[in-house]
C-alpha angles and dihedrals in degrees: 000000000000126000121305126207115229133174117217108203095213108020103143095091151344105037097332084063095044094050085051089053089052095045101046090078105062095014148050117250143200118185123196123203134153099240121084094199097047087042091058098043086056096039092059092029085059111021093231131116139271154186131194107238129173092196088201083073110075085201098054094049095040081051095051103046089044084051098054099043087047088060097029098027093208128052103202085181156000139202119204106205101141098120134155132220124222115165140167133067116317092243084054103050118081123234099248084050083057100042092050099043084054095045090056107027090046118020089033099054087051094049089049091051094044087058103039083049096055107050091043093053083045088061088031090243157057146098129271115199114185122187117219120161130269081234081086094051087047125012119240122188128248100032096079097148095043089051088053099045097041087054088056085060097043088046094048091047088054100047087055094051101058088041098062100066086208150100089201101076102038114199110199147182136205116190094200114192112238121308130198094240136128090279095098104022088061090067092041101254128129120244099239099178115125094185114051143143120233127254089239090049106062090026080085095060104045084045089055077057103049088045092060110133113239080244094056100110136206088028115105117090088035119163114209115189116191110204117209105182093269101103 
């Protein structure tokens, strides 16, 4: 089928990082993350490309996607992983905790979106996976902000997919269980969870739906829930 380029928002570690790892060897790759330092590291450790991108930031992302289709000149897919935790009771939590994980979580899905959007109507074609969490299929106490958050995502997914009257253009969403990544560790909590999927387990299947031909029908808006043994 030849190689495909694809962006992974988010690809420096945790599953952003995994369905990097499954795509390098047939496609080209360009990961996005916030951090110079962990962009770089990926970047040599894969071969693959790379951009430093706050997504809370429209420029930078309009920057990075503009980037990628100047030097690529097709995006055939994009995976949008970049996330924040935030996690603990709302008394608990302070205000700038709150502000960034909406700035990311929120602002910086849509912006994500906005941009993916753009450039796939512009071909004409592509596939867009965002991961939510399988908390907004299910409540769980004690995350009330990242469940929030995290809705906002899975509401705004859905929303896109009904909007594009194509199959061409396939707007998706995986609500992966709990995974021992960097989400937590970045903000300085521990990852508690006794029962988890891996990162590598759950990156196939949001690859199979990044692979997905323009011609693949019924697919776009579709919800993937990944049990692990928690609900």
């Amino acid at each position: 089928m030849g190689a495909k380029t694809f962006v992974v928002v988010g690809g420096t570690s945790g599953l952003g990082l995994a369905v990097a790892r499954l795509l390098i060897d047939e496609h080209q790759v360009v990961v996005l993350g916030d951090a110079p330092d962990e962009v770089a590291a990926v970047t040599d450790d894969l071969g693959c490309a790379g951009c430093v991108c706050d997504v809370s930031s429209y420029d930078q992302v309009r920057q990075a996607f503009a980037e990628v289709a100047d030097r690529y000149g097709e995006i055939d897919g994009v995976a949008a992983c970049a996330s924040m935790w935030a996690g603990g009771d709302l008394a608990d939590l302070a205000p700038e905790r709150i502000r960034r994980a909406v700035e990311i979580n929120a602002l910086g899905t849509t912006y994500v979106f906005k941009e993916t959007l753009h450039h796939l109507h512009r071909q004409g074609y592509g596939n867009v996976v965002y991961i939510g969490a399988m908390a907004v299929a299910k409540p769980r106490p004690g995350i009330p902000i990242y469940r929030a958050t995290k809705s906002y995502g899975s509401s705004l997914v859905e929303s896109l997919a009904e909007a594009q009257h194509s199959n061409q253009i396939k707007v998706m969403l995986v609500h992966p269980g709990p995974m021992p990544t960097r989400l937590q560790e970045r903000v300085g909590d521990e990852f508690l969870d006794e029962i988890y999927a891996l990162p590598e387990q759950v990156a196939g299947e949001v690859v199979r739906l990044l692979l997905l031909a323009p011609d693949d029908l019924y697919v776009s808006g579709e919800r993937v829930l990944r049990a692990d043994g928690r609900w």
